[in-house]
PDB file of N, CA, C, O and CB in Angstrom:
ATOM      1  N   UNK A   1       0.830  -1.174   0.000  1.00  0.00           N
ATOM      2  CA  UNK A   1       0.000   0.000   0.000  1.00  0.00           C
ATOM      3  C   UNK A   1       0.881   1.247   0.000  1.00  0.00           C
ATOM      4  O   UNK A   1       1.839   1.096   0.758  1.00  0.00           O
ATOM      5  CB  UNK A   1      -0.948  -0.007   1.206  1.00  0.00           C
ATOM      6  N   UNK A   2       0.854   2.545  -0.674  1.00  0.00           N
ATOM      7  CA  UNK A   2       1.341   3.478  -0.723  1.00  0.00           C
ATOM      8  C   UNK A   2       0.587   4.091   0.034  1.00  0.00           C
ATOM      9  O   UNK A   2      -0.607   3.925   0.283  1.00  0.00           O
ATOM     10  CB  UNK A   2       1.597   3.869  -1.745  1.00  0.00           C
ATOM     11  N   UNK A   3       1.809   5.295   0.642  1.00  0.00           N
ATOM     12  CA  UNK A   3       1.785   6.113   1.655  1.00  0.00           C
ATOM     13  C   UNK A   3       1.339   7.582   0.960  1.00  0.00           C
ATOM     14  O   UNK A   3       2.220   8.167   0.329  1.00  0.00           O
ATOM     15  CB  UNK A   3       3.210   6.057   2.415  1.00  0.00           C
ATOM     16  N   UNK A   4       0.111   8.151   1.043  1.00  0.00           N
ATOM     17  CA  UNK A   4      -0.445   9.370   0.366  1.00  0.00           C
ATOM     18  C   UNK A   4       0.012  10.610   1.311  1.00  0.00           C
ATOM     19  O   UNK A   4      -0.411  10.604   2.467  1.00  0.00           O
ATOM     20  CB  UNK A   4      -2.168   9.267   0.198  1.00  0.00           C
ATOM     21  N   UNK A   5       0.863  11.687   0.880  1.00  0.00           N
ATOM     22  CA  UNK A   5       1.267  12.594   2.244  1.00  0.00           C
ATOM     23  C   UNK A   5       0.671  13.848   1.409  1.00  0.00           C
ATOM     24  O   UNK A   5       0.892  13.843   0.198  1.00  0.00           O
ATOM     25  CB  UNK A   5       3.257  12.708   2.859  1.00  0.00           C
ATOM     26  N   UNK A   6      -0.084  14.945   1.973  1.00  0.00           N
ATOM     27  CA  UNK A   6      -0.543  16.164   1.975  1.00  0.00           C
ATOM     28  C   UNK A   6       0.800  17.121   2.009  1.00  0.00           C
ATOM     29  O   UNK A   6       1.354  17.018   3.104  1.00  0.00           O
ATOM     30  CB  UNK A   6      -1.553  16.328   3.168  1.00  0.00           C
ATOM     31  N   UNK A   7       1.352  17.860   1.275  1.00  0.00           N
ATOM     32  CA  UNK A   7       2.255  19.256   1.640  1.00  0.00           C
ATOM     33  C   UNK A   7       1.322  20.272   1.163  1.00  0.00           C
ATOM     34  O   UNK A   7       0.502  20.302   0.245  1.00  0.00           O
ATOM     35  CB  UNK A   7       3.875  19.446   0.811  1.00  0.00           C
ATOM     36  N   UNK A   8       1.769  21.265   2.249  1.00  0.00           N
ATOM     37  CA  UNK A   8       1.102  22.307   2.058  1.00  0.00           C
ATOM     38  C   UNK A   8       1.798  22.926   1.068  1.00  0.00           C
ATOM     39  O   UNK A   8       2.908  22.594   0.651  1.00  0.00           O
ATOM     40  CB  UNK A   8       0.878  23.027   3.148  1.00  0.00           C
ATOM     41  N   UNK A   9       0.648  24.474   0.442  1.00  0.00           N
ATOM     42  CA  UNK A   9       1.382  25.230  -0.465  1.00  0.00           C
ATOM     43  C   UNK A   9       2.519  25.584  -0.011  1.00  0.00           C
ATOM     44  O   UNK A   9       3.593  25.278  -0.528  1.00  0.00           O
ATOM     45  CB  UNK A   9       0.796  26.263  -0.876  1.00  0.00           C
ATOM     46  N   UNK A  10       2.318  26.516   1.378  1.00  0.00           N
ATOM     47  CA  UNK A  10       3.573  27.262   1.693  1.00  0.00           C
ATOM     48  C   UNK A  10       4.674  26.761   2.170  1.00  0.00           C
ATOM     49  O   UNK A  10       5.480  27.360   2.882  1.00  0.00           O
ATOM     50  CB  UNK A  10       3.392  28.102   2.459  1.00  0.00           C
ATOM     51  N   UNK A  11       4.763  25.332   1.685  1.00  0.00           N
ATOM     52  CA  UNK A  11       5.997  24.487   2.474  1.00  0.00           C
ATOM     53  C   UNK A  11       6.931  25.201   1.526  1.00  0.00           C
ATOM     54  O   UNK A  11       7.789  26.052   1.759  1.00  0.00           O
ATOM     55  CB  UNK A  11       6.055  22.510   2.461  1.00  0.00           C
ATOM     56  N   UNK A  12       6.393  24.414  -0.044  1.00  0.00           N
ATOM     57  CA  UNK A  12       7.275  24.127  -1.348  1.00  0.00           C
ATOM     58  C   UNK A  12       7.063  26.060  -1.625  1.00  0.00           C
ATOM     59  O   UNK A  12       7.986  26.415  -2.358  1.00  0.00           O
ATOM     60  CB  UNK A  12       6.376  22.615  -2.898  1.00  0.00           C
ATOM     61  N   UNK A  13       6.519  26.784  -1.399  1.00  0.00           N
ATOM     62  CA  UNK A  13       6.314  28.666  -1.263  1.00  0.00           C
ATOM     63  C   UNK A  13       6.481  28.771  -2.626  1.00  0.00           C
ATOM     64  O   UNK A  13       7.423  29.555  -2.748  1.00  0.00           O
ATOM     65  CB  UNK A  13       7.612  29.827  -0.253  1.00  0.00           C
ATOM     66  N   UNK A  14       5.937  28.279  -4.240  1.00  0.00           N
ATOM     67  CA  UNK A  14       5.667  28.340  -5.258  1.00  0.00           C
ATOM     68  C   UNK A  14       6.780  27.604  -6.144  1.00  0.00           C
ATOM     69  O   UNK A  14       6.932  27.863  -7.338  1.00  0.00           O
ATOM     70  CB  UNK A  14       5.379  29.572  -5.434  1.00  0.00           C
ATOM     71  N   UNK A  15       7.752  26.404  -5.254  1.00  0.00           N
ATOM     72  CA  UNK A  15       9.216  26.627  -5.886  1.00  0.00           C
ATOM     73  C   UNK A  15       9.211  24.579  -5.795  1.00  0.00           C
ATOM     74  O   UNK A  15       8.530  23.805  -5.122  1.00  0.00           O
ATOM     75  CB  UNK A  15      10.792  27.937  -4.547  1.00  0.00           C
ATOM     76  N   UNK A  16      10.313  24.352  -6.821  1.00  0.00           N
ATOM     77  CA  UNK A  16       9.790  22.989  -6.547  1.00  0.00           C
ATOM     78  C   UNK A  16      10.294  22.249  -5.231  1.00  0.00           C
ATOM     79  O   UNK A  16      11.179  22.656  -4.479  1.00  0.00           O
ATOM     80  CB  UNK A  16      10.147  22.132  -7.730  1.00  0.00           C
ATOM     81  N   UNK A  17       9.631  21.206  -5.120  1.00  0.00           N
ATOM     82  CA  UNK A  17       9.737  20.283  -3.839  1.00  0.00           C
ATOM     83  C   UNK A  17      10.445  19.295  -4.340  1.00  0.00           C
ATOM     84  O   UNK A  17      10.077  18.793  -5.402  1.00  0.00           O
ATOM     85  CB  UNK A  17       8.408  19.734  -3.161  1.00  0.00           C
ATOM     86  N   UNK A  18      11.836  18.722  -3.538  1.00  0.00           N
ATOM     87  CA  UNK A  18      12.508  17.566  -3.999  1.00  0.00           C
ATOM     88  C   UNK A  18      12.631  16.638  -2.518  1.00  0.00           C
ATOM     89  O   UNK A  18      13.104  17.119  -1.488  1.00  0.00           O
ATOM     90  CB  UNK A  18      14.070  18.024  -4.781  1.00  0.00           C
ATOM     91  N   UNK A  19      12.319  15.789  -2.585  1.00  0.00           N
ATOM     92  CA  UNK A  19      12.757  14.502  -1.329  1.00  0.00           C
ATOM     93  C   UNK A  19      13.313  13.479  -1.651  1.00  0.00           C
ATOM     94  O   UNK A  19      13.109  12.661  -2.548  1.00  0.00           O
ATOM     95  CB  UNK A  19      11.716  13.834  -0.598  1.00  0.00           C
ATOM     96  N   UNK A  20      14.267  13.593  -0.613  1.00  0.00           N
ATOM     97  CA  UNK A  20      15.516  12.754  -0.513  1.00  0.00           C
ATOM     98  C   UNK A  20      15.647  11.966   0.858  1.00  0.00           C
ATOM     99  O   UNK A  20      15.062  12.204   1.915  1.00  0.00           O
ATOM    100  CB  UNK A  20      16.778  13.693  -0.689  1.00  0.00           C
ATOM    101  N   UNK A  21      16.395  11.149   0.624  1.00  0.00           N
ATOM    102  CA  UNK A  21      16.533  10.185   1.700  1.00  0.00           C
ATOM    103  C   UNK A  21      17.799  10.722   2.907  1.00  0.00           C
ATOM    104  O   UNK A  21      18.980  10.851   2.586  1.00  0.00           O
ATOM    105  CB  UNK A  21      16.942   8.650   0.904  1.00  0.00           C
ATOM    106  N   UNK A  22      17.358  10.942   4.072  1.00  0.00           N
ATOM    107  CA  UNK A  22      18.122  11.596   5.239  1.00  0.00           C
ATOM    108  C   UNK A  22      19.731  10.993   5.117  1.00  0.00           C
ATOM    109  O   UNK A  22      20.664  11.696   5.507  1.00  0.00           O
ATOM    110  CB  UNK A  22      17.323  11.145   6.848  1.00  0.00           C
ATOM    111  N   UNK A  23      19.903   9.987   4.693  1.00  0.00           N
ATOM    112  CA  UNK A  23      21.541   9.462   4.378  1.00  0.00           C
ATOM    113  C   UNK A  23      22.285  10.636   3.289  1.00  0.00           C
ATOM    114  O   UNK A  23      23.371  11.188   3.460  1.00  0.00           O
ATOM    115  CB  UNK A  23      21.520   7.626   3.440  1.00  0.00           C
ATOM    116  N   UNK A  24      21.180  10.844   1.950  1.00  0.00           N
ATOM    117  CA  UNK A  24      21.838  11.059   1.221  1.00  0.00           C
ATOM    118  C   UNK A  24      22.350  12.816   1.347  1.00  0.00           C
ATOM    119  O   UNK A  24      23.350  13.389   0.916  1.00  0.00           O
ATOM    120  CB  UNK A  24      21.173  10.498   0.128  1.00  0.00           C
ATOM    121  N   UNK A  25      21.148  13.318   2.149  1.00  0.00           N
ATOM    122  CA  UNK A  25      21.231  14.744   2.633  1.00  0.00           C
ATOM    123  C   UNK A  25      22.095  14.638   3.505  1.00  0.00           C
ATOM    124  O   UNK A  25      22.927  15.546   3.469  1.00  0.00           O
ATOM    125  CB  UNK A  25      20.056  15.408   3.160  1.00  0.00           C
ATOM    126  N   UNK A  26      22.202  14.072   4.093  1.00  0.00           N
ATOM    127  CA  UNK A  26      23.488  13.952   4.977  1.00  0.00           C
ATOM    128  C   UNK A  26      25.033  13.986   4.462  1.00  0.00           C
ATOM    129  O   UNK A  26      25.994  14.356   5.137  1.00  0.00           O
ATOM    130  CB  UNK A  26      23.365  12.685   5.624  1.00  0.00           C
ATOM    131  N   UNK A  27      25.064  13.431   2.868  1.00  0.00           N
ATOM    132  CA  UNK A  27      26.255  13.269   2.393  1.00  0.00           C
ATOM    133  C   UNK A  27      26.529  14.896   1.885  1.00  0.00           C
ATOM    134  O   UNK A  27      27.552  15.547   1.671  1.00  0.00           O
ATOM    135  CB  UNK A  27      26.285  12.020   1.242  1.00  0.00           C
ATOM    136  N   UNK A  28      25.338  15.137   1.825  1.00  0.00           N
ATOM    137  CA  UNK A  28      25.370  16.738   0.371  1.00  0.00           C
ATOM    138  C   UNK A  28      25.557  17.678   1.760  1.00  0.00           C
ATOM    139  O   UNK A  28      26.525  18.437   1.714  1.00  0.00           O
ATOM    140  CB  UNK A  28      23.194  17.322  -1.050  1.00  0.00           C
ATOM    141  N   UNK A  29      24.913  17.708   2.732  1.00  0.00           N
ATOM    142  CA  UNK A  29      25.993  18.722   3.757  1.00  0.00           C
ATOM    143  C   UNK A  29      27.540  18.582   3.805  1.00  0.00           C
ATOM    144  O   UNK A  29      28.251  19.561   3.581  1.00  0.00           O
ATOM    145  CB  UNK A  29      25.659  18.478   5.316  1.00  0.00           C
ATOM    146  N   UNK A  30      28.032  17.426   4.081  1.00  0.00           N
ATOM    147  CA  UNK A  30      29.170  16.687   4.438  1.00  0.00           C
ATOM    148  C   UNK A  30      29.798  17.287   3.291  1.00  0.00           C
ATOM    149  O   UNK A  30      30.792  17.925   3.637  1.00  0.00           O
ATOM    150  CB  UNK A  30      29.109  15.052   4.592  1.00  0.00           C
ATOM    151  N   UNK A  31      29.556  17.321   1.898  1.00  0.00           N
ATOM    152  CA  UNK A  31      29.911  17.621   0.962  1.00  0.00           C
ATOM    153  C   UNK A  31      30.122  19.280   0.581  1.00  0.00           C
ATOM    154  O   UNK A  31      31.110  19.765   0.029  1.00  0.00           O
ATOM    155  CB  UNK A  31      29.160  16.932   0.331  1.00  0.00           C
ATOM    156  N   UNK A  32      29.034  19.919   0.992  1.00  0.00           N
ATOM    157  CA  UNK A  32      29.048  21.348   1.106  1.00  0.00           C
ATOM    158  C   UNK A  32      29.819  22.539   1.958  1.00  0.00           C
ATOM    159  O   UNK A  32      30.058  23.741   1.845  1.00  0.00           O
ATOM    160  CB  UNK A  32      28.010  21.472   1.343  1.00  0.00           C
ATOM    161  N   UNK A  33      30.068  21.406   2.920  1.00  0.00           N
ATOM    162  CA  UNK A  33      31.324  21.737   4.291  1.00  0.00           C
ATOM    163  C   UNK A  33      32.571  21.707   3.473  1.00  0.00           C
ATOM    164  O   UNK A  33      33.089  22.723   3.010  1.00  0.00           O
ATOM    165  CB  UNK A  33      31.496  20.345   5.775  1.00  0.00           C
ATOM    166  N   UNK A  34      32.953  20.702   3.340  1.00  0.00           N
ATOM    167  CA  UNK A  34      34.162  20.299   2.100  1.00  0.00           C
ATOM    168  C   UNK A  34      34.398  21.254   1.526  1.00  0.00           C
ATOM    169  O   UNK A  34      35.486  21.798   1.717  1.00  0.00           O
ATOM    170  CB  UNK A  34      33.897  19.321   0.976  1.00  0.00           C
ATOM    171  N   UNK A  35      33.369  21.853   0.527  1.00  0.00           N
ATOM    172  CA  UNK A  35      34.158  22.386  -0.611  1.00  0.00           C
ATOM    173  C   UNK A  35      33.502  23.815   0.044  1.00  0.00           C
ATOM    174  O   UNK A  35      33.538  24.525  -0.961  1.00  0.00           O
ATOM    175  CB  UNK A  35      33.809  21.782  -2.471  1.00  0.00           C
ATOM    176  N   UNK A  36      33.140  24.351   0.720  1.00  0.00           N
ATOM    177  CA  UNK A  36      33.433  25.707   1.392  1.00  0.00           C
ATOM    178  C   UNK A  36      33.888  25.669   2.018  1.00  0.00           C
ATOM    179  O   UNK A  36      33.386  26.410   2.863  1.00  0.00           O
ATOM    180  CB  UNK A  36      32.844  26.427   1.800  1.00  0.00           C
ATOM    181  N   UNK A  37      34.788  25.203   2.399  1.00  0.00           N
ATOM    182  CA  UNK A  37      36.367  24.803   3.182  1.00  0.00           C
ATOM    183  C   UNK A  37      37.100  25.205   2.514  1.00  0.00           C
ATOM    184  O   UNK A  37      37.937  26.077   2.747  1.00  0.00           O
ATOM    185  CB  UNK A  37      36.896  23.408   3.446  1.00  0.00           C
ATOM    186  N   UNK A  38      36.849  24.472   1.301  1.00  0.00           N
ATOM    187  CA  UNK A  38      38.403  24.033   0.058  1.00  0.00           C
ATOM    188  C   UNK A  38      38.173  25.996  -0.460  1.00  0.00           C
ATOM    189  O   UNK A  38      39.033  26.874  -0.386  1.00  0.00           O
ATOM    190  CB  UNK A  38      37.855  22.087  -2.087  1.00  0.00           C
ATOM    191  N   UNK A  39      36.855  26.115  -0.907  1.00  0.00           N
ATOM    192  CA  UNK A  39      36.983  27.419  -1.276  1.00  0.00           C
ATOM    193  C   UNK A  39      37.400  28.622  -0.837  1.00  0.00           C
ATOM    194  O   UNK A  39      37.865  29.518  -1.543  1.00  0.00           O
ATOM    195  CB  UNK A  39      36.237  27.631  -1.496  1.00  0.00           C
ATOM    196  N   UNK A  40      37.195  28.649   0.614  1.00  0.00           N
ATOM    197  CA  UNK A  40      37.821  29.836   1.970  1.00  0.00           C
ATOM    198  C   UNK A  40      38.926  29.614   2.146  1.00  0.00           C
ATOM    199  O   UNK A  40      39.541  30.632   2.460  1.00  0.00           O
ATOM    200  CB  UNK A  40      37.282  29.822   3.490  1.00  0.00           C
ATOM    201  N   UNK A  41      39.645  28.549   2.086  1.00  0.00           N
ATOM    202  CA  UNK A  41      41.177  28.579   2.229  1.00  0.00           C
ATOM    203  C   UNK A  41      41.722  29.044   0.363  1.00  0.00           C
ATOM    204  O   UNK A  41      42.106  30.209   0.259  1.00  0.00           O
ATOM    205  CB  UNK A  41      41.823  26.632   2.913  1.00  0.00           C
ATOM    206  N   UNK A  42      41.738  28.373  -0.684  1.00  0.00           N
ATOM    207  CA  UNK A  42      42.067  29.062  -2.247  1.00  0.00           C
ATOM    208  C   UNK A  42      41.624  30.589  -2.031  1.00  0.00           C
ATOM    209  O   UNK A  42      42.263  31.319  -2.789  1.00  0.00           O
ATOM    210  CB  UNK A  42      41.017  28.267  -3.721  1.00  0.00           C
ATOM    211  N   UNK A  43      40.866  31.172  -1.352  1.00  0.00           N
ATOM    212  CA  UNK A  43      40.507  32.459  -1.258  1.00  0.00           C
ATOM    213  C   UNK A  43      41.573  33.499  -0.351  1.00  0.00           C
ATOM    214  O   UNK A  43      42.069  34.608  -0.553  1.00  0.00           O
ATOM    215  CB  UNK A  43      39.103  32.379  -0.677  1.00  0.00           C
ATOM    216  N   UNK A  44      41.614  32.639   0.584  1.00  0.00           N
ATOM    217  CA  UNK A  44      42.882  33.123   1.187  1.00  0.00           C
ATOM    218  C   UNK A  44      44.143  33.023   1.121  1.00  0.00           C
ATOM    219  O   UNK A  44      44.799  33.884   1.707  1.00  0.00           O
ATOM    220  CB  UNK A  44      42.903  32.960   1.994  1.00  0.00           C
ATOM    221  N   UNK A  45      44.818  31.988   0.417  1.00  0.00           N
ATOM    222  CA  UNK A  45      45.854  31.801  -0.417  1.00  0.00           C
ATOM    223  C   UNK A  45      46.003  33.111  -1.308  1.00  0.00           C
ATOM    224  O   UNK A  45      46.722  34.097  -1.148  1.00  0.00           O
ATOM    225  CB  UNK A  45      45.628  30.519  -1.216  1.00  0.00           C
ATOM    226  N   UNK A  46      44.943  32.742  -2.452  1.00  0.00           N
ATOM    227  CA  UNK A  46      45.027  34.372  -3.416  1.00  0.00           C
ATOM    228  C   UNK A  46      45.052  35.499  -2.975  1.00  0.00           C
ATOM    229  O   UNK A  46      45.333  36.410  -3.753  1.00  0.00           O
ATOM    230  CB  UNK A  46      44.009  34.724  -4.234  1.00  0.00           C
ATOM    231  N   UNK A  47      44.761  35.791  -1.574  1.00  0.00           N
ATOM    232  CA  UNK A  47      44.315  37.301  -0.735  1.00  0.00           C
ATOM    233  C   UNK A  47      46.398  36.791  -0.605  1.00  0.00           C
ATOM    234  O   UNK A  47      47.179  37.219  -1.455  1.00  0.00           O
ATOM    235  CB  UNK A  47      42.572  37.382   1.372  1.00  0.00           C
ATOM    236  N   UNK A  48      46.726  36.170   0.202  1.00  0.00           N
ATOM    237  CA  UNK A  48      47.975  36.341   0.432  1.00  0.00           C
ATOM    238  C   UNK A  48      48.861  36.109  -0.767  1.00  0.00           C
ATOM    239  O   UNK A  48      49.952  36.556  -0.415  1.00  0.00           O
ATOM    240  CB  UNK A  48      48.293  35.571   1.469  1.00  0.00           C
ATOM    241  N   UNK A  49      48.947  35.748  -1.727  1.00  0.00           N
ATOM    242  CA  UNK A  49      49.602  35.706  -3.036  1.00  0.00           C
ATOM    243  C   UNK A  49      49.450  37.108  -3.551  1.00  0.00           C
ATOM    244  O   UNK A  49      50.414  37.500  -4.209  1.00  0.00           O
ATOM    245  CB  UNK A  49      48.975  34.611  -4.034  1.00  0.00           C
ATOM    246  N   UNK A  50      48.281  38.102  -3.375  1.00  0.00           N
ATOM    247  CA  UNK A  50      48.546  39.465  -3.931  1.00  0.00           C
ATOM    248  C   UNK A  50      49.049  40.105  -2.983  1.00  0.00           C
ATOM    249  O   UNK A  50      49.270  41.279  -3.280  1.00  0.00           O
ATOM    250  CB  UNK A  50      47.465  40.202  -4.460  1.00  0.00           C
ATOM    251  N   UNK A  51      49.344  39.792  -1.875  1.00  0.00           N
ATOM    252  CA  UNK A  51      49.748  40.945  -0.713  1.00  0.00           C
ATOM    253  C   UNK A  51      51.253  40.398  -0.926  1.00  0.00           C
ATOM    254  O   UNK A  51      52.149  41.242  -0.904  1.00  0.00           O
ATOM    255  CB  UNK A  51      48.937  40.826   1.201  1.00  0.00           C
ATOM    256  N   UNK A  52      51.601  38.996  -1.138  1.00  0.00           N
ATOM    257  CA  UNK A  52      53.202  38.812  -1.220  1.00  0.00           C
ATOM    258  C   UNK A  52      53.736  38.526  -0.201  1.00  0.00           C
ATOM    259  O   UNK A  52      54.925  38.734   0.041  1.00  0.00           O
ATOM    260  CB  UNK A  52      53.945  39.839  -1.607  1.00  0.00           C
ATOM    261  N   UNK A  53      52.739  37.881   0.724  1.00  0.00           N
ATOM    262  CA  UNK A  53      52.660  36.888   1.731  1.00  0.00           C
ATOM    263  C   UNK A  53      53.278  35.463   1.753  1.00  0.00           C
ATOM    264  O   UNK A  53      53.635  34.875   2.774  1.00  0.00           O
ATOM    265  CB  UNK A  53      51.459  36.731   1.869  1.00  0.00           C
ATOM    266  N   UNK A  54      53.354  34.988   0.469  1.00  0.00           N
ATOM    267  CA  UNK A  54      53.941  33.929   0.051  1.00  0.00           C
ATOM    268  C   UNK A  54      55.169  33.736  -1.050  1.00  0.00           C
ATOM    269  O   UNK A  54      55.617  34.522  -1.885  1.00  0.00           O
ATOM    270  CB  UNK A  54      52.978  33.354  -0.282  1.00  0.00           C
ATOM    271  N   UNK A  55      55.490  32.529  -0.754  1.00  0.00           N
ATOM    272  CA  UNK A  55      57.270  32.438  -1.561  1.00  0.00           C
ATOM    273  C   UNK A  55      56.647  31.285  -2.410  1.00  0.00           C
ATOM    274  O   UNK A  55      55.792  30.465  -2.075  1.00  0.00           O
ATOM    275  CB  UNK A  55      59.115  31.838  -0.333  1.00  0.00           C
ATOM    276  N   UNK A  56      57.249  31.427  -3.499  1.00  0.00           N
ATOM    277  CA  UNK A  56      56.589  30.675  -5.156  1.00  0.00           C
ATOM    278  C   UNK A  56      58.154  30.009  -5.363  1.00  0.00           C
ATOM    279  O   UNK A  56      58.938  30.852  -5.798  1.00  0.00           O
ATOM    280  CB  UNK A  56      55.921  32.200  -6.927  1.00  0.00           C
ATOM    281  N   UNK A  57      58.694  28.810  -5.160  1.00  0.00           N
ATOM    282  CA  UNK A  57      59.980  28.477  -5.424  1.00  0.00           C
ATOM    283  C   UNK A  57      59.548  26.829  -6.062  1.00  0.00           C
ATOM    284  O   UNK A  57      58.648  26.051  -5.746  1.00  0.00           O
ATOM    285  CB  UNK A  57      61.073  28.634  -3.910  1.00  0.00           C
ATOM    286  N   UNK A  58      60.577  26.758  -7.018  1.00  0.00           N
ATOM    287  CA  UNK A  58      60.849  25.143  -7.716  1.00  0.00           C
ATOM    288  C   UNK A  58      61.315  23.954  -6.755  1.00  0.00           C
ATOM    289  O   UNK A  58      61.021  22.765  -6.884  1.00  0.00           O
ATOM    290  CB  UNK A  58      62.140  25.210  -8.883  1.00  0.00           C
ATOM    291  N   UNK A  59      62.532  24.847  -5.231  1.00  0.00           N
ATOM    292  CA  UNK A  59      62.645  23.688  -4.882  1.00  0.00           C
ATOM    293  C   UNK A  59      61.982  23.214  -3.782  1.00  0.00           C
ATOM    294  O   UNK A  59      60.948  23.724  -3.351  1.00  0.00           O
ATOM    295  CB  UNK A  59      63.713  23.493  -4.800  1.00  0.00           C
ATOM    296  N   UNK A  60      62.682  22.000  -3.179  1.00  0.00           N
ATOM    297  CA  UNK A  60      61.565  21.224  -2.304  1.00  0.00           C
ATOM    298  C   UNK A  60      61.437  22.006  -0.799  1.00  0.00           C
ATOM    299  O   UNK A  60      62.129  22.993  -0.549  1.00  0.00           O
ATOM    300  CB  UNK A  60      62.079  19.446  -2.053  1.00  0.00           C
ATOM    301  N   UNK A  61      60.640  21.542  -0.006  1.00  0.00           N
ATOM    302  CA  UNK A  61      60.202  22.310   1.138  1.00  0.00           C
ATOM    303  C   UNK A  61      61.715  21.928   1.932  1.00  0.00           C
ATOM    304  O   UNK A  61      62.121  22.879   2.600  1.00  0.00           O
ATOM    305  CB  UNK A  61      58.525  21.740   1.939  1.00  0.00           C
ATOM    306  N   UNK A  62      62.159  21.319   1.948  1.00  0.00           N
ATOM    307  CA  UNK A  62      63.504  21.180   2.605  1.00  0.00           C
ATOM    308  C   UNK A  62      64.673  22.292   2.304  1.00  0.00           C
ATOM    309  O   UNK A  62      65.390  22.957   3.051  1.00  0.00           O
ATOM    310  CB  UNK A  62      64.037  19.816   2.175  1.00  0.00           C
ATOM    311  N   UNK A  63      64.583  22.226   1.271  1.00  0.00           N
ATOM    312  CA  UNK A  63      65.664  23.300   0.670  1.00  0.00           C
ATOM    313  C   UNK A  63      65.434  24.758   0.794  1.00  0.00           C
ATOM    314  O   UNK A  63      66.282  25.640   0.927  1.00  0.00           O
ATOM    315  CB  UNK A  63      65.814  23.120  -0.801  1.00  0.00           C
ATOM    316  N   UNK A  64      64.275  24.853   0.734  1.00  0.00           N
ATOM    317  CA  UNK A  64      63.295  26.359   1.102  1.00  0.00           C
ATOM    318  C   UNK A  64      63.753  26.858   2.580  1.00  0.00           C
ATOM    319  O   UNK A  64      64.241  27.967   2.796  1.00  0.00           O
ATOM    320  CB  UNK A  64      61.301  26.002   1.200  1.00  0.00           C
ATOM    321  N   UNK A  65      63.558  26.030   3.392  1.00  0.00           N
ATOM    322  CA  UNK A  65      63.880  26.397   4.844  1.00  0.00           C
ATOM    323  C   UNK A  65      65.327  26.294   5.530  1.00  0.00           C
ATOM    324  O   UNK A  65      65.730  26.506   6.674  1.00  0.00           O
ATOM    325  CB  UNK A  65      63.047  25.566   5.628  1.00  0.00           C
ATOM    326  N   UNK A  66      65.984  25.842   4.233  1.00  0.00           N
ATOM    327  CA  UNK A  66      67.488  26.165   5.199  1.00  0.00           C
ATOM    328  C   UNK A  66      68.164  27.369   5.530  1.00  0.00           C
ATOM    329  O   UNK A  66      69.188  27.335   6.212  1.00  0.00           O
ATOM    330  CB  UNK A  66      68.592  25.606   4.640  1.00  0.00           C
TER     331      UNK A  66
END
């Protein structure tokens, strides 16, 4: 037997309604954390790459710090 569920107008507020399974919403936060992570740090990299905050060199991190 299928399960018949009522939403109101003003749930979906004229826009479409999508349902998903609480695992998978769970992954797409998990996922959205991630890459506005990944994006706020590349953002701040470039903020310090124009200020000249950072050293741009070929050799390895060993050789850099002697």
């Amino acid at each position: 037997m299928r399960t018949v569920m009522t939403i109101p107008k003003n749930l979906a507020d004229g826009d479409d309604l999508i349902v998903i399974s609480k695992k998978r919403y769970e992954q797409l936060q998990k996922h959205l954390r991630e890459v506005s992570d990944a994006l706020g740090k590349i953002s701040r990299g470039e903020k310090e790459l124009r200020e000249g905050k950072t050293r741009i060199t070929t050799k390895s991190l060993k050789e850099l710090y002697r």
